[in-house]
N, CA, C and O atoms as CSV, one atom per row, in Angstrom:
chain,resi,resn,atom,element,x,y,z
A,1,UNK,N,N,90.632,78.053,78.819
A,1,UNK,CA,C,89.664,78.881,79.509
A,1,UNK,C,C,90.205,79.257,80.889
A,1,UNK,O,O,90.972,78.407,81.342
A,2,UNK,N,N,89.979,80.385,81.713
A,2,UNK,CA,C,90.610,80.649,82.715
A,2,UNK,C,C,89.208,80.772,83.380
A,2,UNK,O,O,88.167,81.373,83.110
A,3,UNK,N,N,89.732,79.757,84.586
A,3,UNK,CA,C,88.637,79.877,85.562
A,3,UNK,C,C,88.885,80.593,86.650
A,3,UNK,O,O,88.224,80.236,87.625
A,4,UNK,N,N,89.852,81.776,86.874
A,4,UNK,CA,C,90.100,82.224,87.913
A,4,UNK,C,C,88.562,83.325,88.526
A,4,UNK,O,O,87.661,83.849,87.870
A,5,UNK,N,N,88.820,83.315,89.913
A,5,UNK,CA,C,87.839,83.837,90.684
A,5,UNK,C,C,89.029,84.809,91.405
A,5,UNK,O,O,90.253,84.717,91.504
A,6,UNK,N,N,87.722,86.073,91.982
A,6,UNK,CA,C,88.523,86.908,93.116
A,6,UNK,C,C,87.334,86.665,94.446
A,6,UNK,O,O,86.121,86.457,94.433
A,7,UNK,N,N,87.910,86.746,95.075
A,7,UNK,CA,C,87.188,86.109,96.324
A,7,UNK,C,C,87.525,87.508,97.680
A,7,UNK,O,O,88.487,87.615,98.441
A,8,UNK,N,N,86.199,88.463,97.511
A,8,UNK,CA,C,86.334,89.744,98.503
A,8,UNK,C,C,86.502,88.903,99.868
A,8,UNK,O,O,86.121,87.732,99.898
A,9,UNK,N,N,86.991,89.426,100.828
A,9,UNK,CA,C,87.069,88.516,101.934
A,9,UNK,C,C,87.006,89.465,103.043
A,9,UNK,O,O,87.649,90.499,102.861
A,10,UNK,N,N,86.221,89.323,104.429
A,10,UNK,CA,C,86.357,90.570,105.012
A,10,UNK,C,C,86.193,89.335,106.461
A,10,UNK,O,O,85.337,88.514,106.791
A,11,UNK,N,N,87.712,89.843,107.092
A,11,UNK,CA,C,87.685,89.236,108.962
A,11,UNK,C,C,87.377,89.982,109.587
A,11,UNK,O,O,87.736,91.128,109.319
A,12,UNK,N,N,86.437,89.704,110.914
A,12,UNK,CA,C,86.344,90.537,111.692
A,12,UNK,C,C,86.568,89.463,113.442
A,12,UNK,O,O,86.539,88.265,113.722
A,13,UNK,N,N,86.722,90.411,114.011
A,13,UNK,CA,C,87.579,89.824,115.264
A,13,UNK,C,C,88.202,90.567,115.770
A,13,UNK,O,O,87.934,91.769,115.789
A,14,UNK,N,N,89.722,89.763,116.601
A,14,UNK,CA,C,90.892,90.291,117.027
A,14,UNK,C,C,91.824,89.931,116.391
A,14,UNK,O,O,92.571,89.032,116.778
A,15,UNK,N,N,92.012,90.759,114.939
A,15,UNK,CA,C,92.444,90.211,113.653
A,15,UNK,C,C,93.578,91.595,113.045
A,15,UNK,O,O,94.096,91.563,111.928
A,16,UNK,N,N,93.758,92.580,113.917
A,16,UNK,CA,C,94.913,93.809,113.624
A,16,UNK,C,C,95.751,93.595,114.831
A,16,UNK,O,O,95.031,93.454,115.820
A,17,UNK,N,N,96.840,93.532,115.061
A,17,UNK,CA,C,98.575,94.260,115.931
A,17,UNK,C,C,98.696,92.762,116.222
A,17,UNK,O,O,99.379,92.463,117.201
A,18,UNK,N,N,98.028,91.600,115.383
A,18,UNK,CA,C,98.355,90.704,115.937
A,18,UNK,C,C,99.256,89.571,114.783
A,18,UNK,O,O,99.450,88.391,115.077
A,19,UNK,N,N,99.766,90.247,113.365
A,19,UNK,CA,C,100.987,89.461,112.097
A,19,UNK,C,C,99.702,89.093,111.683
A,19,UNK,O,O,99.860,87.887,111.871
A,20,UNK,N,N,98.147,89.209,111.121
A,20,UNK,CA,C,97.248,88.621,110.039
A,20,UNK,C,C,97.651,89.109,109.077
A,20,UNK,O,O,97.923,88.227,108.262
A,21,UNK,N,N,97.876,90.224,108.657
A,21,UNK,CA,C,98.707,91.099,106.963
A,21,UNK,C,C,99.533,90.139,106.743
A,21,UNK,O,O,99.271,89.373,105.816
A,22,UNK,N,N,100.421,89.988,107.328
A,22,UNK,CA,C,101.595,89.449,107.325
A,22,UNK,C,C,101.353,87.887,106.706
A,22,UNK,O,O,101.554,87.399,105.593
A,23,UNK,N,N,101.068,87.598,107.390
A,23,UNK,CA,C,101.242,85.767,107.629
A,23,UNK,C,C,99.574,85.804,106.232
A,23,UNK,O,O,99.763,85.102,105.239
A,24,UNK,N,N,98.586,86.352,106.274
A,24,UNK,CA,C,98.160,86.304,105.432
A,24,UNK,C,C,98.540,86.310,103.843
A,24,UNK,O,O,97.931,85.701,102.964
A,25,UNK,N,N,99.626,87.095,103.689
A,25,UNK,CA,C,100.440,87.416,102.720
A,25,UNK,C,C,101.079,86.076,102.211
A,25,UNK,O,O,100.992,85.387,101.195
A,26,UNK,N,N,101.602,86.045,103.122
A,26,UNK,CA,C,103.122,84.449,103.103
A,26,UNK,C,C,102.170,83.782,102.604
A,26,UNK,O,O,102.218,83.635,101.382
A,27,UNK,N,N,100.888,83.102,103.429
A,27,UNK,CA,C,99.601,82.077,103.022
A,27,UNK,C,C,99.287,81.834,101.081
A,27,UNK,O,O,99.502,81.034,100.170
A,28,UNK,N,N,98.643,83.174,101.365
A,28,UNK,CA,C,98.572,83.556,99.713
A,28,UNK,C,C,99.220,83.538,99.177
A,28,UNK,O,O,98.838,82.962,98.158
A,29,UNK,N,N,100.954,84.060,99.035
A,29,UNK,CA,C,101.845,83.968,98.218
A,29,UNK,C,C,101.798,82.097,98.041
A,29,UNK,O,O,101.552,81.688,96.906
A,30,UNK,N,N,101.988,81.247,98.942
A,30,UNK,CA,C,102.608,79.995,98.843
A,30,UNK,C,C,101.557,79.341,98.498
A,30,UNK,O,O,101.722,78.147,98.249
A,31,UNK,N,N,100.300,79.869,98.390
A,31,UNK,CA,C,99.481,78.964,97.247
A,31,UNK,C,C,99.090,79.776,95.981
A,31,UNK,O,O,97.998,79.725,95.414
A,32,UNK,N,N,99.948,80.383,95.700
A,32,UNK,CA,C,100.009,81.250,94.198
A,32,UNK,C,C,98.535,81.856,94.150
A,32,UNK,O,O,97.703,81.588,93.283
A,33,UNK,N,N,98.370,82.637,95.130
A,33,UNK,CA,C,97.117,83.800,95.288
A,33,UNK,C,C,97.516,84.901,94.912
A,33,UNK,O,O,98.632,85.104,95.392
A,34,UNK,N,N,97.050,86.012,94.075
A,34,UNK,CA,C,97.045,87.182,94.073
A,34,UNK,C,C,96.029,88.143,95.009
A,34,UNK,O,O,94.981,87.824,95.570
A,35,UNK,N,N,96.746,89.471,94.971
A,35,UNK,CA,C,95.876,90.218,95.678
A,35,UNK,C,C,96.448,91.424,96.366
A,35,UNK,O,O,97.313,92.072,95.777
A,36,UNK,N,N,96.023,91.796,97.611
A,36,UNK,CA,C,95.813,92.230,98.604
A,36,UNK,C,C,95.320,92.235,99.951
A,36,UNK,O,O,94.165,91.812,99.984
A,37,UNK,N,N,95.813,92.586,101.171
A,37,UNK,CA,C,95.322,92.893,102.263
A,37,UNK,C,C,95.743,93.865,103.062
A,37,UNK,O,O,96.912,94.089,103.376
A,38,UNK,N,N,94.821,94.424,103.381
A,38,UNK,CA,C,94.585,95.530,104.364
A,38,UNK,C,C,94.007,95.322,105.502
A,38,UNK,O,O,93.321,94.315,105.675
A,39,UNK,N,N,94.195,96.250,106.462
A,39,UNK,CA,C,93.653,97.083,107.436
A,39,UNK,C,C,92.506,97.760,107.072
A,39,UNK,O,O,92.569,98.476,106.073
A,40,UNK,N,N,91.103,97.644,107.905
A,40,UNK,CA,C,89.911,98.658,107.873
A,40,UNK,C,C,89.982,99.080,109.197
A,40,UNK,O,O,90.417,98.502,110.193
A,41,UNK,N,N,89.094,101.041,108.933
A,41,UNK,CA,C,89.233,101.531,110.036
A,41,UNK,C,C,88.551,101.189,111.333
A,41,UNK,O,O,88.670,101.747,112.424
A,42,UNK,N,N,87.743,100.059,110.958
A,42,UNK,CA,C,86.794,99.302,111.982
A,42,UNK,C,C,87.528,98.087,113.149
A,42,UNK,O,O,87.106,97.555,114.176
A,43,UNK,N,N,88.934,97.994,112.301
A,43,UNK,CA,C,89.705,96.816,112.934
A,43,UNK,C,C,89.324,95.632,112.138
A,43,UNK,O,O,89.622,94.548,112.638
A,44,UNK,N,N,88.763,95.630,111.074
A,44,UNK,CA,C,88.873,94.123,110.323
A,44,UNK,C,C,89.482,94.377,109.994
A,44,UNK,O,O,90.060,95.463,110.047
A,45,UNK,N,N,89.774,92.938,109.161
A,45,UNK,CA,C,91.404,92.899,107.780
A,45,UNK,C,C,90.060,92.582,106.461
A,45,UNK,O,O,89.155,91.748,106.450
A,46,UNK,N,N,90.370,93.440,105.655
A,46,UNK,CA,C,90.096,92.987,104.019
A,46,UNK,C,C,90.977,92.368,103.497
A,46,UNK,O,O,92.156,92.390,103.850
A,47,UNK,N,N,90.327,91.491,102.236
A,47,UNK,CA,C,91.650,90.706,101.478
A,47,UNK,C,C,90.559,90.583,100.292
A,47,UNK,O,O,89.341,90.405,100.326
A,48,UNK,N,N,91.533,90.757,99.165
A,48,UNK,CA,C,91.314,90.412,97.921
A,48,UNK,C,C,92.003,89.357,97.087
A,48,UNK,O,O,92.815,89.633,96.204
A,49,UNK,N,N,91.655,88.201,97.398
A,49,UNK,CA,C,92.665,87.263,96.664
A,49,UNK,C,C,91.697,86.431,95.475
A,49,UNK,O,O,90.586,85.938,95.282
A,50,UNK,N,N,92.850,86.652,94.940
A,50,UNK,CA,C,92.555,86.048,93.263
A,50,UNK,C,C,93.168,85.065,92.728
A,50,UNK,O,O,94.385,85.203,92.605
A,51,UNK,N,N,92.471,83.640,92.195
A,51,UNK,CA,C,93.371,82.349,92.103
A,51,UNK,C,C,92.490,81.365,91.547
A,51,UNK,O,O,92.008,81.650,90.451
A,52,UNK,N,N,92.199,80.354,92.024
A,52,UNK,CA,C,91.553,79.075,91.241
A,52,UNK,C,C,90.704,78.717,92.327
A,52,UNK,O,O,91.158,78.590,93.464
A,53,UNK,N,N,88.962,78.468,91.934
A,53,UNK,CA,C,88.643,77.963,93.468
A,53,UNK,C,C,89.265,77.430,94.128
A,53,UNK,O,O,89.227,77.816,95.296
A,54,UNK,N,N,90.588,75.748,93.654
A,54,UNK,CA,C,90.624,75.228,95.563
A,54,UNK,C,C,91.412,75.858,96.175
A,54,UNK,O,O,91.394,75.777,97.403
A,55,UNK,N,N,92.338,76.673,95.529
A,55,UNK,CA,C,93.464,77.588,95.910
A,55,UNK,C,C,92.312,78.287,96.973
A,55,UNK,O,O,92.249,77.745,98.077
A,56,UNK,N,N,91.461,79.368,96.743
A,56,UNK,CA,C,90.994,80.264,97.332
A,56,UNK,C,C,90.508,79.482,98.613
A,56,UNK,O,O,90.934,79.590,99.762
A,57,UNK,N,N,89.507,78.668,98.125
A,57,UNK,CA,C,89.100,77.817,99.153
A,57,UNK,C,C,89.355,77.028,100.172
A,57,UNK,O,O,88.566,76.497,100.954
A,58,UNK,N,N,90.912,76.965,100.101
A,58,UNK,CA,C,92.003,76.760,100.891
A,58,UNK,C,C,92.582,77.836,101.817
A,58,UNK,O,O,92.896,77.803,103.007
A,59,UNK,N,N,92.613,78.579,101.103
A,59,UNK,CA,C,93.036,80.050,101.694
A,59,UNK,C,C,91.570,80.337,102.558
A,59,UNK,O,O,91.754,80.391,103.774
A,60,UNK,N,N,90.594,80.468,102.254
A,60,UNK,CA,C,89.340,80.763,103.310
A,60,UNK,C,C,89.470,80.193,104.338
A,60,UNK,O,O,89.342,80.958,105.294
A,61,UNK,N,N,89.757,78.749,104.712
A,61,UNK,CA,C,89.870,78.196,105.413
A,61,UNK,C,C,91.042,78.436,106.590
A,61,UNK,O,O,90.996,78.424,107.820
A,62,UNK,N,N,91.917,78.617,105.796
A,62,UNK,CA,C,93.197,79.517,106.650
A,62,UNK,C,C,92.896,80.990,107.529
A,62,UNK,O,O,93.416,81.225,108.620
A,63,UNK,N,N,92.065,81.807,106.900
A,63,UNK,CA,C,91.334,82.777,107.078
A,63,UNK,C,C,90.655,82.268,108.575
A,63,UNK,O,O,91.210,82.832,109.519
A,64,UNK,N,N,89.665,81.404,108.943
A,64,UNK,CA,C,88.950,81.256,109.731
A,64,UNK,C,C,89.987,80.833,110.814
A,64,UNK,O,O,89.527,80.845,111.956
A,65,UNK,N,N,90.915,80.567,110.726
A,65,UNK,CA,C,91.749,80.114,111.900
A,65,UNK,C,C,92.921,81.857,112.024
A,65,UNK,O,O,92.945,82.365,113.145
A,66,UNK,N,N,93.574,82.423,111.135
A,66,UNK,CA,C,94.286,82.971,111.302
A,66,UNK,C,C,95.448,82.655,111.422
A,66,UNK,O,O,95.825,81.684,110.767
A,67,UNK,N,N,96.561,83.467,112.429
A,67,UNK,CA,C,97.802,83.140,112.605
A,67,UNK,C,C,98.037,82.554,113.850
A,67,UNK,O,O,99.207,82.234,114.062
A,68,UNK,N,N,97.194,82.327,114.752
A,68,UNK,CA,C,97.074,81.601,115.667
A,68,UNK,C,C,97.078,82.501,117.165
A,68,UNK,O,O,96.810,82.130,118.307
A,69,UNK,N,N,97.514,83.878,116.611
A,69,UNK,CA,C,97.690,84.807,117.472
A,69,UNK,C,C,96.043,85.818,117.480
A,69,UNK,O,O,95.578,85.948,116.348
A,70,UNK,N,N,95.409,86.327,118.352
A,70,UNK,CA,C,93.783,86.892,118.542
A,70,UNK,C,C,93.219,85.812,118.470
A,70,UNK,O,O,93.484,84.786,119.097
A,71,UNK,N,N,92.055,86.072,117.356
A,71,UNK,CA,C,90.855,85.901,117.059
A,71,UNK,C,C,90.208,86.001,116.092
A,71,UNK,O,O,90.223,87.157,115.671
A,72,UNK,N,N,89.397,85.071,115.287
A,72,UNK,CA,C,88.541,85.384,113.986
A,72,UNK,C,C,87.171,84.835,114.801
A,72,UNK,O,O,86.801,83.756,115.264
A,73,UNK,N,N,86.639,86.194,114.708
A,73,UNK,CA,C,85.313,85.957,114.829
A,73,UNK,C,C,84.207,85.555,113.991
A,73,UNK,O,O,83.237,84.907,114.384
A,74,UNK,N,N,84.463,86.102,112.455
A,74,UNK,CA,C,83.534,85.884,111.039
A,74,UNK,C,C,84.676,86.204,110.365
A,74,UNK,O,O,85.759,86.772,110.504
A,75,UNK,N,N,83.625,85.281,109.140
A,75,UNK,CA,C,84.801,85.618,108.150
A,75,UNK,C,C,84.119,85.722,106.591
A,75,UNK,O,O,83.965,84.655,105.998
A,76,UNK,N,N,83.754,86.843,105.992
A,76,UNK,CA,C,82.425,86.780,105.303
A,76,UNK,C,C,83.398,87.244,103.303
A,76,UNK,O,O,84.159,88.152,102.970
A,77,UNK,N,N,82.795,86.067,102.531
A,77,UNK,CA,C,83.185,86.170,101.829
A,77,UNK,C,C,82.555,86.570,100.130
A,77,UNK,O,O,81.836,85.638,99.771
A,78,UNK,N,N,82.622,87.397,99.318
A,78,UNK,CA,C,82.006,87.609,97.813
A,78,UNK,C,C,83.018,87.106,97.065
A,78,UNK,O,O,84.208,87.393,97.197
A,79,UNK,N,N,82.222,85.836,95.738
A,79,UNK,CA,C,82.761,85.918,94.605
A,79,UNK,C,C,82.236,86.557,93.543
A,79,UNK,O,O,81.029,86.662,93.323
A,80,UNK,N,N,83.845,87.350,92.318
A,80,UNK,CA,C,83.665,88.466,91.861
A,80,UNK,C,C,84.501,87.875,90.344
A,80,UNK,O,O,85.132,86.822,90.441
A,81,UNK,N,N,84.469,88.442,89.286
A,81,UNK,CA,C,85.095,87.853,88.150
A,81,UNK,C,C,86.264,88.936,88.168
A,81,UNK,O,O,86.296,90.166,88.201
A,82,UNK,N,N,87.285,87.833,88.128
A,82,UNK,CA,C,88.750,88.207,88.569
A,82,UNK,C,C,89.001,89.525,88.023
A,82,UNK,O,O,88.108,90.090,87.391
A,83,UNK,N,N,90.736,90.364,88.300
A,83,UNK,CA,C,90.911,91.682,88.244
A,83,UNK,C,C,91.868,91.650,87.476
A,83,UNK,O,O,92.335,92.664,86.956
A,84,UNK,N,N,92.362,90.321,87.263
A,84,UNK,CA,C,94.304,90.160,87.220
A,84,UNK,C,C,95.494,90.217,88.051
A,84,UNK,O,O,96.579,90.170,87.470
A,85,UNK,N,N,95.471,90.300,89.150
A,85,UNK,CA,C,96.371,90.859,90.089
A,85,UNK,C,C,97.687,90.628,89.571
A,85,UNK,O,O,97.606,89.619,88.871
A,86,UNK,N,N,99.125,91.166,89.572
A,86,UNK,CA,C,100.063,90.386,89.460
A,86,UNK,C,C,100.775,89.422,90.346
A,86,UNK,O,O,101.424,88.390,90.173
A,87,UNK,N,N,100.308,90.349,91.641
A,87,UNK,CA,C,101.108,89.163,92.899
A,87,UNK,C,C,100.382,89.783,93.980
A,87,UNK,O,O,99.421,90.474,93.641
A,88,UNK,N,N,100.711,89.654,95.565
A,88,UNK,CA,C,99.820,89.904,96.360
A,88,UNK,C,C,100.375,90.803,97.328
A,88,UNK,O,O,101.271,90.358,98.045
A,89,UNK,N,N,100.069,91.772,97.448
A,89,UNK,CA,C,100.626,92.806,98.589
A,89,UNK,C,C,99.683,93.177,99.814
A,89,UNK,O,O,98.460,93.138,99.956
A,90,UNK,N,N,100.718,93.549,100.633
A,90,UNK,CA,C,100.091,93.938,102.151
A,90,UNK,C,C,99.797,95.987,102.045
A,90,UNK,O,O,100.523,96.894,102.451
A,91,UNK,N,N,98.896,96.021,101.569
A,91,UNK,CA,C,98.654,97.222,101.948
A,91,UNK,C,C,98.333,98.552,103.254
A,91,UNK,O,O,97.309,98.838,103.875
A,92,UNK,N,N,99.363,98.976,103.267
A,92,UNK,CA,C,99.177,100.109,104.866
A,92,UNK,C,C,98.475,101.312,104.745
A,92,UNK,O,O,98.338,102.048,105.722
């Protein structure tokens, strides 16, 4: 049975020009997350990562801290029945 989840994820803060795509990426890749993250035109970061709850739930947690560089102000999350992703990209 596959219990995978996608977990919408939306930061808001001082969370763009500061490596969150980035280092978000690396995060997710190294706990075998799929997905995406972006840039919104509001200055949050979206992320779509797709994986196993503790995986994700691990990754949320990473989320609330960031890269150590700004600020996470919120960090507001939907679970969704997965998409498939194949791997996880930084979208521009």
């Amino acid at each position: 049975m596959n219990n995978k989840l996608l977990y919408k994820i939306l930061i808001k803060g001082q969370v763009q020009g500061v490596g969150f795509r980035w280092r978000a990426a690396t995060e997710a890749r190294s706990r075998g997350i799929t997905g995406y993250v972006e840039n919104r035109s509001d200055r949050s970061v979206y992320i779509e990562a797709e994986g196993y709850r503790k995986q994700l739930d691990a990754f949320i947690e990473w989320c609330k801290e960031g890269p150590g560089i700004g600020y996470v102000e919120s960090v507001t999350v939907d679970s969704c029945p997965p998409v498939n992703y194949s791997e996880f990209q930084i979208r521009h």
